[in-house]
BALOBA-1460 file (C-alpha; in Angstrom, 3 decimals):
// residues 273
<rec num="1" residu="x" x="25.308" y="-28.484" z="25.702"/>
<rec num="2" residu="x" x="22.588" y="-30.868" z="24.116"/>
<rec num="3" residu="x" x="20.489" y="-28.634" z="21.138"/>
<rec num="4" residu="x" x="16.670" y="-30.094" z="22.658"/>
<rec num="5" residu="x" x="13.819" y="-31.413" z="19.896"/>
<rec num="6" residu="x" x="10.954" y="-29.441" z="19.306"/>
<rec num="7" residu="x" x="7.830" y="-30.183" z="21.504"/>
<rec num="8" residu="x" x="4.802" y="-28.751" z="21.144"/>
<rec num="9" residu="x" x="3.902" y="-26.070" z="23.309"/>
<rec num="10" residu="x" x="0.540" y="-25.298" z="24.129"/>
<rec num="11" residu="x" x="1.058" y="-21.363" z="25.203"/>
<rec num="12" residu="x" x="0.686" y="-20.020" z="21.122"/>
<rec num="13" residu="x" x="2.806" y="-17.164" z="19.720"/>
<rec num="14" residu="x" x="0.589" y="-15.250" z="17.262"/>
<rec num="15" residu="x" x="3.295" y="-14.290" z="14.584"/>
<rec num="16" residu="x" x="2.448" y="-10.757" z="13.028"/>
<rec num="17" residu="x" x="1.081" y="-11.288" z="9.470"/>
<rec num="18" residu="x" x="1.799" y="-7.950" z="7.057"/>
<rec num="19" residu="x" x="-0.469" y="-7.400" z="4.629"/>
<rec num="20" residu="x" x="-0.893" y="-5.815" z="1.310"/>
<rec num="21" residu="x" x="-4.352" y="-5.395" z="0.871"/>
<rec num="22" residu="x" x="-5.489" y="-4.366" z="-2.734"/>
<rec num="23" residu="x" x="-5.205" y="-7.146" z="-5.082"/>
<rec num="24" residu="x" x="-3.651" y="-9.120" z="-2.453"/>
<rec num="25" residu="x" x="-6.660" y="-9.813" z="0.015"/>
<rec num="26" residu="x" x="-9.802" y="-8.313" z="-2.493"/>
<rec num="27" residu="x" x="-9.937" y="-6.954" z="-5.963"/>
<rec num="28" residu="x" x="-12.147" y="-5.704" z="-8.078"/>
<rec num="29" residu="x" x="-14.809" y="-7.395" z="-10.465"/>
<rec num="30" residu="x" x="-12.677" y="-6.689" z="-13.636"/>
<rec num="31" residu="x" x="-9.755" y="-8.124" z="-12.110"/>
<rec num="32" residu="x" x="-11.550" y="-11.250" z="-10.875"/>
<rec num="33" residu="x" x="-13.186" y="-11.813" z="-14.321"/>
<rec num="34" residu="x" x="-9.200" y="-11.496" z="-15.642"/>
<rec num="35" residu="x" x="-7.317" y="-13.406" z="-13.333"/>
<rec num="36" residu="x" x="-9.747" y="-16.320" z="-13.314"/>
<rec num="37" residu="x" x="-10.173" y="-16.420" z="-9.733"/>
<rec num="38" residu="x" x="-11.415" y="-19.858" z="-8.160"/>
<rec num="39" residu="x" x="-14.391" y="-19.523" z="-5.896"/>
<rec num="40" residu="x" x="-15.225" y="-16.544" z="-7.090"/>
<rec num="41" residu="x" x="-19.026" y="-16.885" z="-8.842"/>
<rec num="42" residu="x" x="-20.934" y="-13.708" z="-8.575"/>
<rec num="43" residu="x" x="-23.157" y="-15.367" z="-5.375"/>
<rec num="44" residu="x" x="-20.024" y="-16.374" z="-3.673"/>
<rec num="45" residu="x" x="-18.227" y="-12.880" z="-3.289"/>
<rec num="46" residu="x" x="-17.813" y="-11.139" z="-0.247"/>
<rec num="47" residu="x" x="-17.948" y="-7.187" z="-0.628"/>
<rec num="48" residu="x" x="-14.513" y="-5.953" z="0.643"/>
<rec num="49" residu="x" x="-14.633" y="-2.012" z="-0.041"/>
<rec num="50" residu="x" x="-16.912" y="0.392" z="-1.682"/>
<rec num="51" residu="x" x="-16.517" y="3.755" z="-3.568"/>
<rec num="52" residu="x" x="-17.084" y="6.825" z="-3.052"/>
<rec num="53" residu="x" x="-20.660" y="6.305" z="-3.060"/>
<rec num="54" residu="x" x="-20.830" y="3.585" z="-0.515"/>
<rec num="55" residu="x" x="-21.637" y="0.899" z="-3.774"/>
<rec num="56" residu="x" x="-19.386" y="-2.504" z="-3.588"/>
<rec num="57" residu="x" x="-16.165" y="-1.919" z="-5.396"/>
<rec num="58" residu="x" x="-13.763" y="-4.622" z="-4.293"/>
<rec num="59" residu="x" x="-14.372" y="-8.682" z="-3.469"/>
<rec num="60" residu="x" x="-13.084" y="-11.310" z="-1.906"/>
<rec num="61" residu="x" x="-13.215" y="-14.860" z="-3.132"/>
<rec num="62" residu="x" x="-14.241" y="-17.791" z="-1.047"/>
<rec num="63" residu="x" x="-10.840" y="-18.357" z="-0.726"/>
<rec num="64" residu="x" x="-9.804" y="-15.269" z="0.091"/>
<rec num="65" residu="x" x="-12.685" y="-14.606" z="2.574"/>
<rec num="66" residu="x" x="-11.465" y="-17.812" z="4.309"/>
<rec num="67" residu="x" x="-7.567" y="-17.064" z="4.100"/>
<rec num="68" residu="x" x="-8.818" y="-13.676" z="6.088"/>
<rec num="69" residu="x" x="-10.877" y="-15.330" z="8.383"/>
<rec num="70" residu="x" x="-7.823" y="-17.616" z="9.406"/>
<rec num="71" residu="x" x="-5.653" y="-14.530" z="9.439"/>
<rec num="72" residu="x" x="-7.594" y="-12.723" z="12.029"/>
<rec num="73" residu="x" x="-7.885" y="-15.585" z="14.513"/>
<rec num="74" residu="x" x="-4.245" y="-16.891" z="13.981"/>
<rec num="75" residu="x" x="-2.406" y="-13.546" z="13.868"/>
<rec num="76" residu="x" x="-1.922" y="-10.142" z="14.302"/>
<rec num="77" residu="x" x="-2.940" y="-8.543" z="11.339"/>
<rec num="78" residu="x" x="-1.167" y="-5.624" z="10.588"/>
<rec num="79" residu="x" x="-2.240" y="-3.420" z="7.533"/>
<rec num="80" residu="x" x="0.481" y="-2.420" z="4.965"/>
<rec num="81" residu="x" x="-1.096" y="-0.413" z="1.944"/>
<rec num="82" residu="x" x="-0.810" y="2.190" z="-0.308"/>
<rec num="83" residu="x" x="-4.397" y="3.603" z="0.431"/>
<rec num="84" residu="x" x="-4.241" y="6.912" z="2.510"/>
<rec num="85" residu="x" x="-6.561" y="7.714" z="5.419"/>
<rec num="86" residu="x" x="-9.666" y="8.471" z="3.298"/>
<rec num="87" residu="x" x="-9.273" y="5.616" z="0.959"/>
<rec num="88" residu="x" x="-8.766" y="2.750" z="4.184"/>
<rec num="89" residu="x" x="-12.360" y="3.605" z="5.582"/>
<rec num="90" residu="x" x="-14.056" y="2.363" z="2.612"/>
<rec num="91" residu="x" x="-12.512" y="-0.634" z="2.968"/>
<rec num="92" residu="x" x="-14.914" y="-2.722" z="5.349"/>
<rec num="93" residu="x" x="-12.724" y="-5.571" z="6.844"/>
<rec num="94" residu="x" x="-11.986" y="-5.276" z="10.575"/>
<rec num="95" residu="x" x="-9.099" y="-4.084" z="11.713"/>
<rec num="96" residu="x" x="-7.050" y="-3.800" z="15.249"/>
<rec num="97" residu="x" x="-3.713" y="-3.391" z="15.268"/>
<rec num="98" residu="x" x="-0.694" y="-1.044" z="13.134"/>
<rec num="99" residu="x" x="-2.006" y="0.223" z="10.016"/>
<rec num="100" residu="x" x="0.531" y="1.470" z="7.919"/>
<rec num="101" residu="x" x="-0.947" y="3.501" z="4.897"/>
<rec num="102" residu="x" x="-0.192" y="6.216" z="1.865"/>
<rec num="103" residu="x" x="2.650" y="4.208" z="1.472"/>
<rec num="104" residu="x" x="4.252" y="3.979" z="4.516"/>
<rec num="105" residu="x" x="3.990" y="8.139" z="5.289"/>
<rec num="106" residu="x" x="1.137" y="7.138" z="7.473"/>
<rec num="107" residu="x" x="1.550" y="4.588" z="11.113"/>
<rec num="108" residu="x" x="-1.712" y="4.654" z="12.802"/>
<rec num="109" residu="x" x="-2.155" y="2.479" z="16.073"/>
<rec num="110" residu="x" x="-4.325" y="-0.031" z="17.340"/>
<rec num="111" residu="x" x="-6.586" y="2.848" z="18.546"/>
<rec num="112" residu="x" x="-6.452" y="4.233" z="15.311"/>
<rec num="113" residu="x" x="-4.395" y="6.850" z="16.138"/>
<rec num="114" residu="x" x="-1.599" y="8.490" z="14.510"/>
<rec num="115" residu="x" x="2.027" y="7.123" z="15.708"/>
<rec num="116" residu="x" x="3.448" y="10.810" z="16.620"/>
<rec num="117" residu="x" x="7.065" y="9.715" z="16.338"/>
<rec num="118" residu="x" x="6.911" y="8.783" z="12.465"/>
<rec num="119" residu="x" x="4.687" y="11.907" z="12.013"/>
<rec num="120" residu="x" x="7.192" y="13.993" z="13.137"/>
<rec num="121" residu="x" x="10.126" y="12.354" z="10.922"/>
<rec num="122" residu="x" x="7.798" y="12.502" z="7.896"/>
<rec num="123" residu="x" x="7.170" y="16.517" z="8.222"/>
<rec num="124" residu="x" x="10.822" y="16.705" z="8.558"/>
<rec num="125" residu="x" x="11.321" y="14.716" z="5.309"/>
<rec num="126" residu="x" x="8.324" y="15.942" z="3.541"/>
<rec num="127" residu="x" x="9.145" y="19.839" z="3.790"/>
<rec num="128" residu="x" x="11.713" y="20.793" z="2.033"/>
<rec num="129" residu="x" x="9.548" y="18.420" z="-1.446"/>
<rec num="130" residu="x" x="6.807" y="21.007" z="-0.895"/>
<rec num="131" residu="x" x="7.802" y="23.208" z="-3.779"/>
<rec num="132" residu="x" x="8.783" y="20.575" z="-6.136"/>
<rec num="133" residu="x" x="5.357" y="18.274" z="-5.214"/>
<rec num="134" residu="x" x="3.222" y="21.201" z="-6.097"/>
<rec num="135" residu="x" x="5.483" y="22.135" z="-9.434"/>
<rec num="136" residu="x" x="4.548" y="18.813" z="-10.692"/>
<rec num="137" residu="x" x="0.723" y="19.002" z="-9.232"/>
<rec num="138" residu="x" x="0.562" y="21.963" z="-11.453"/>
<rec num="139" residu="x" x="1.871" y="20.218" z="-14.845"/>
<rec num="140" residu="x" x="-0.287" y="17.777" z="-14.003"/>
<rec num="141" residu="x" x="-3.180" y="19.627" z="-12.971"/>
<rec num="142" residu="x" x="-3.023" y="21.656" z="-16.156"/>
<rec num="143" residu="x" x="-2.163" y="18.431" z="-18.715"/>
<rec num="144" residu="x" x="-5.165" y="16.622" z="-17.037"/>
<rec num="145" residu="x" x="-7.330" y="19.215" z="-18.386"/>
<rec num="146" residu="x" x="-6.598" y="18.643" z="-21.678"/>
<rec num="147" residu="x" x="-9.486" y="16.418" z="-22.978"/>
<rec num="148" residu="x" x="-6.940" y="14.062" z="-25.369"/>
<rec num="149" residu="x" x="-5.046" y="13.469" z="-22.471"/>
<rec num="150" residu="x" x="-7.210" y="11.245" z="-20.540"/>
<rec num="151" residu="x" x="-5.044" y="11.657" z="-16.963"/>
<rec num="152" residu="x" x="-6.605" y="11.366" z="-13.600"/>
<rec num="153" residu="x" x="-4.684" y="13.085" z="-11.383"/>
<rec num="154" residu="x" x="-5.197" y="13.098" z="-7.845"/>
<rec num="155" residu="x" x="-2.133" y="14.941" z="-5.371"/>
<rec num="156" residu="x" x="-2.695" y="12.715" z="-1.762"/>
<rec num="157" residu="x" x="-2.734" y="15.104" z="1.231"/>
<rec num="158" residu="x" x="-2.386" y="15.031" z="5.075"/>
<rec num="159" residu="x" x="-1.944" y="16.689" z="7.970"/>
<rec num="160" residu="x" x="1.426" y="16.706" z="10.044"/>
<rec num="161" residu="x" x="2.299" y="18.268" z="12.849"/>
<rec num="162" residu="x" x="4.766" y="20.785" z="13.863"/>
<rec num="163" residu="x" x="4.727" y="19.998" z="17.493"/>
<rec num="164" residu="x" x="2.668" y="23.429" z="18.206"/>
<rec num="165" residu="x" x="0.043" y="23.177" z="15.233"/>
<rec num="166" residu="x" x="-0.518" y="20.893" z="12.101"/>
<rec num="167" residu="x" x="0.331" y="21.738" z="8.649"/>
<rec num="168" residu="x" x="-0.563" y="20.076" z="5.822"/>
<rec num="169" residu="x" x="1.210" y="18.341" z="3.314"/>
<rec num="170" residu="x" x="1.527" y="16.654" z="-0.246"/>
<rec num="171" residu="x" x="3.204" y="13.579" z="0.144"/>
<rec num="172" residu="x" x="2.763" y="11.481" z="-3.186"/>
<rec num="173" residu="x" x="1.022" y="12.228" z="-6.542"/>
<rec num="174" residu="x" x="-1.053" y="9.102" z="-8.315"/>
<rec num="175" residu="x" x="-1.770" y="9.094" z="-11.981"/>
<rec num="176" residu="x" x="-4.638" y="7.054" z="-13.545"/>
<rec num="177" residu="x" x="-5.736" y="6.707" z="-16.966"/>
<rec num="178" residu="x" x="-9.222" y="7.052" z="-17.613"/>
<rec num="179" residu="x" x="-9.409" y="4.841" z="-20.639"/>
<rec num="180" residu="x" x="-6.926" y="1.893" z="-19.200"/>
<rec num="181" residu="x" x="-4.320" y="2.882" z="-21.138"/>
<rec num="182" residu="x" x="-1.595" y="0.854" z="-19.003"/>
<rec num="183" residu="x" x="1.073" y="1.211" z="-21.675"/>
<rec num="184" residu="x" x="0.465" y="5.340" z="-21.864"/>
<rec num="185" residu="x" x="1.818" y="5.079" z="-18.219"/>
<rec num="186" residu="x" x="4.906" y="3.327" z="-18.449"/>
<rec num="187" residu="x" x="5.538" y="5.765" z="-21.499"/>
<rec num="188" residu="x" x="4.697" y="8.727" z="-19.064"/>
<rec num="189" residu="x" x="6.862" y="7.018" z="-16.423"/>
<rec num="190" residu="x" x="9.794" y="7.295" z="-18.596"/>
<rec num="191" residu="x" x="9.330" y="10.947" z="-19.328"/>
<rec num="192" residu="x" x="8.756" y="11.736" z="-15.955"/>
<rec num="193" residu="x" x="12.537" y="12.496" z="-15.222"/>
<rec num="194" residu="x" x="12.836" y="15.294" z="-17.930"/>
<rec num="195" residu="x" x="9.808" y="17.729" z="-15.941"/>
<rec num="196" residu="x" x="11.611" y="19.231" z="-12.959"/>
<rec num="197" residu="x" x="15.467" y="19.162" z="-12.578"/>
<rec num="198" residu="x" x="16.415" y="16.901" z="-9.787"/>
<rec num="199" residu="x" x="13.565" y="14.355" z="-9.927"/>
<rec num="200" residu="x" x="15.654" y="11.604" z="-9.875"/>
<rec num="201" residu="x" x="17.107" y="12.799" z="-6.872"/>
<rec num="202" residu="x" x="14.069" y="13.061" z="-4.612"/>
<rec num="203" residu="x" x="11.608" y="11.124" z="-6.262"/>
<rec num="204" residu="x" x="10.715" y="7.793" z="-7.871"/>
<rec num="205" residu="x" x="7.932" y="6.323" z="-9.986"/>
<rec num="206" residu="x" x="6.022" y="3.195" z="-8.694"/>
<rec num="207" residu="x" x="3.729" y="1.906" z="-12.011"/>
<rec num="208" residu="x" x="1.493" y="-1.355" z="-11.421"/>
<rec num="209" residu="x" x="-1.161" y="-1.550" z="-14.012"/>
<rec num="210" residu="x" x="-3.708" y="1.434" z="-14.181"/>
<rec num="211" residu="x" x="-1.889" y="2.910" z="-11.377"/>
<rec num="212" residu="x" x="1.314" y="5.401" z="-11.584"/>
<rec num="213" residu="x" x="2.865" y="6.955" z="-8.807"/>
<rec num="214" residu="x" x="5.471" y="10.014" z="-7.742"/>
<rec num="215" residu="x" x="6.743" y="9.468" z="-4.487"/>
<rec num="216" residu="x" x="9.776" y="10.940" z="-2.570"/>
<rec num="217" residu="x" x="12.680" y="8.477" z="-1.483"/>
<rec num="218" residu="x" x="11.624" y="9.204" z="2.082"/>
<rec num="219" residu="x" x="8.539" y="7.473" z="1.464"/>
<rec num="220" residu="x" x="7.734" y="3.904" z="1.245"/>
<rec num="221" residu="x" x="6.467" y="0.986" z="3.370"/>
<rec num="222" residu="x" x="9.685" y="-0.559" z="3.798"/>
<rec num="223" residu="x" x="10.875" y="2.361" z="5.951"/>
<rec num="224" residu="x" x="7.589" y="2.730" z="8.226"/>
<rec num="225" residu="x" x="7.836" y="-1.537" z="8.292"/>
<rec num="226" residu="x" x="11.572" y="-1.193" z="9.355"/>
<rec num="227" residu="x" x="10.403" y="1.687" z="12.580"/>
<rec num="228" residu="x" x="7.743" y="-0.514" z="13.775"/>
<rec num="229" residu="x" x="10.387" y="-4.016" z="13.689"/>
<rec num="230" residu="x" x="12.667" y="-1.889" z="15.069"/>
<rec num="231" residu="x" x="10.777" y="0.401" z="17.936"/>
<rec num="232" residu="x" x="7.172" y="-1.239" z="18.955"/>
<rec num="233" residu="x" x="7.064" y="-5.044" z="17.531"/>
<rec num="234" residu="x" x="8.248" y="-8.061" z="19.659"/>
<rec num="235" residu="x" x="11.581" y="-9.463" z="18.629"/>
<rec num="236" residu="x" x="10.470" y="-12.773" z="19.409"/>
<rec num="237" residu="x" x="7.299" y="-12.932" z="17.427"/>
<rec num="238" residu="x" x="7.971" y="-14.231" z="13.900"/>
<rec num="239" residu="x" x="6.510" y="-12.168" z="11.147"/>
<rec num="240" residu="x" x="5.497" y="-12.864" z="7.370"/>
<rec num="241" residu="x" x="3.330" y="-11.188" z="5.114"/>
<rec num="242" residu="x" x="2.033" y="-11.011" z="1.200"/>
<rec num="243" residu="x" x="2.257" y="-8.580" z="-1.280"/>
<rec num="244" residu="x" x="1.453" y="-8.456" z="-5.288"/>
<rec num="245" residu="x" x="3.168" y="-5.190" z="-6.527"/>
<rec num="246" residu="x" x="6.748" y="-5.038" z="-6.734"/>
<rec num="247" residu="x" x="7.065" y="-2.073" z="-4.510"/>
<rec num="248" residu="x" x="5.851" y="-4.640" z="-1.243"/>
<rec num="249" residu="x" x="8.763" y="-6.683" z="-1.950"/>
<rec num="250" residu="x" x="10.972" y="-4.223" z="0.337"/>
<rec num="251" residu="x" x="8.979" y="-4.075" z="3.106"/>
<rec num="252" residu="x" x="8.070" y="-8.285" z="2.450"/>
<rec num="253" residu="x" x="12.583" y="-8.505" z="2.599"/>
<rec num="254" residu="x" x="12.279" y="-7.657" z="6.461"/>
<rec num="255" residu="x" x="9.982" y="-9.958" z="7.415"/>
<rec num="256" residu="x" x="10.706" y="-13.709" z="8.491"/>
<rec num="257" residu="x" x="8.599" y="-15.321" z="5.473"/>
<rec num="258" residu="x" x="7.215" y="-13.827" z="2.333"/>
<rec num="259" residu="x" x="5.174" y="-14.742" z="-0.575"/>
<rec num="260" residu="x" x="2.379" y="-13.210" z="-3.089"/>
<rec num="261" residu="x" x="-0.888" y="-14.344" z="-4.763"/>
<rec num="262" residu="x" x="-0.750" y="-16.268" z="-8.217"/>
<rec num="263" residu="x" x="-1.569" y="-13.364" z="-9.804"/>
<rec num="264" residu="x" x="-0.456" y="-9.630" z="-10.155"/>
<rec num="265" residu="x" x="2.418" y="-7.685" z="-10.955"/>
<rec num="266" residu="x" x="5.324" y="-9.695" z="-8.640"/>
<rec num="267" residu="x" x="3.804" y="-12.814" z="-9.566"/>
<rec num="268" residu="x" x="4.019" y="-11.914" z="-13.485"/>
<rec num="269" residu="x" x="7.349" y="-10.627" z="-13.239"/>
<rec num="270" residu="x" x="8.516" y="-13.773" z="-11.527"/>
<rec num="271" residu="x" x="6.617" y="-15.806" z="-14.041"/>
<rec num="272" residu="x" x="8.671" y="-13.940" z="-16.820"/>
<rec num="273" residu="x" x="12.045" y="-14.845" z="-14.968"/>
C-alpha cells in the first residue's frame, strides 16, 4: 500500500486547546510590571478577572487578548485551573466547554454542570482525608492568628454527593503570605511533613510564588485531564495546551503538544536547566 501526501482538506478539525489560565492567559498588574510584558501599557490592557469586590484584578496583554481571541474561534477551549467554583466566576472570559477546576477535584460541563461520574470518585477519595484536612485547617487556623506570622489561610470547600444527598468537603488547603514572603513558603513547605504523621503519604505540597498548597494524591489536573481523554473527548481530535506552574506539566504530558509562556515558574526552571 502507497502512504498518500497530505492535501488540504477543507472540512476543519478544531483540536481541543487546554488551558491554564492564571499567569498563563492574564495576570495581575504586579506581575506585568515584573515580567516586562510586551503590549501591555496601562491603555492597552484588557480586564480579565476581578476581586472580591467586582474591581479589575487580572489583565491581559494585547497579545494575550489576541492569542485568546484566536483560541476561541480555532478551538475548543477547555479550562484547566486551579481556581475552585467561586474563584472561576470572577474571571470574565467566555467560556463553553469542560472546565476543570480546584485542581482537577472539580469537571463541570459545557452547561456548566457538574460531571456526576468524577464527583462521585472524588467523595470516594476525599473521605477518608476528612480528619487529617481539618487537623491541619486547625494548625493553620490557629498559627494564622498569630500576628508575626503573616499566613493567609484559606481551606477550599465543596459539595459532593452521596448519591441520596450532598455532603460537603475539604479538598485542598492554600497558604498565602501576606507580606510576599515567597521564601517563608518554601521554608514552610519543607516543614510541612513533620505536622501530622502520614502526610507524605496522602498529601503533597504544590509552591509557585506567593502561593502554597496541601493537596491529597487523589487530586490533581492530570487525573481529571486523563477521565475526560479517556471517557468524553474525541480520539481523533488532536489536543495541546499551555501551562506556567510546574504542577500543569502532568496534565500538559497527555496532551498531543505542549508549551508555556516566557515567563513563570516552568519557564524559570527550564531557564535554570
Amino acid at each position: 500500500m502507497t502512504t498518500p501526501f497530505f492535501q488540504t482538506n477543507p472540512e476543519i478539525i478544531k483540536p481541543y486547546a487546554l488551558m491554564d489560565l492564571d499567569d498563563t492567559l492574564f495576570q495581575t498588574q504586579r506581575k506585568i510590571d515584573a515580567w516586562d510584558l510586551p503590549t501591555a501599557k496601562s491603555e492597552s490592557l484588557v480586564c480579565a478577572t476581578v476581586n472580591k469586590q467586582g474591581e479589575p484584578l487580572s489583565f491581559m496583554s494585547q497579545r494575550q487578548a489576541s492569542f485568546f481571541n484566536w483560541l476561541l474561534a480555532s478551538t475548543e477551549l477547555i479550562v484547566v485551573t486551579a481556581r475552585d467554583r467561586d474563584e472561576i466566576k470572577r474571571v470574565k472570559l467566555p467560556f463553553d466547554s469542560w472546565q476543570v477546576l480546584t485542581h482537577g477535584a472539580i469537571v463541570l460541563t459545557n452547561d456548566g454542570k457538574l460531571l456526576s461520574a468524577w464527583q462521585q470518585h472524588m467523595y470516594q477519595q476525599l473521605s477518608p482525608l476528612q480528619d487529617k484536612l481539618h487537623q491541619l485547617s486547625q494548625l493553620f487556623a490557629t498559627h494564622s492568628k498569630n500576628e508575626n506570622s503573616h499566613l493567609v489561610f484559606t481551606p477550599h470547600i465543596d459539595s459532593f454527593s452521596t448519591g441520596s444527598s450532598n455532603k460537603e468537603l475539604t479538598i485542598y488547603l492554600a497558604i498565602k503570605h501576606a507580606k510576599k514572603d515567597h521564601q517563608a513558603l518554601k521554608e514552610l513547605a519543607k516543614k510541612l511533613p513533620t505536622l501530622i504523621r502520614g502526610f507524605e503519604r496522602h498529601f503533597y505540597v504544590h509552591v509557585n510564588a506567593n502561593n502554597l498548597a496541601i493537596l491529597p494524591h487523589a487530586v490533581h489536573k492530570r487525573h481529571a485531564v486523563q477521565f475526560l481523554l479517556d471517557q468524553h473527548l474525541d480520539v481523533k481530535r488532536p489536543s495541546f495546551g499551555f501551562g506556567d506552574s510546574l504542577a500543569d506539566l502532568p496534565f500538559l504530558q497527555l496532551l498531543d503538544w505542549y508549551g508555556m509562556p516566557n515567563h513563570g515558574q516552568m519557564h524559570d526552571h527550564t531557564s535554570r536547566k
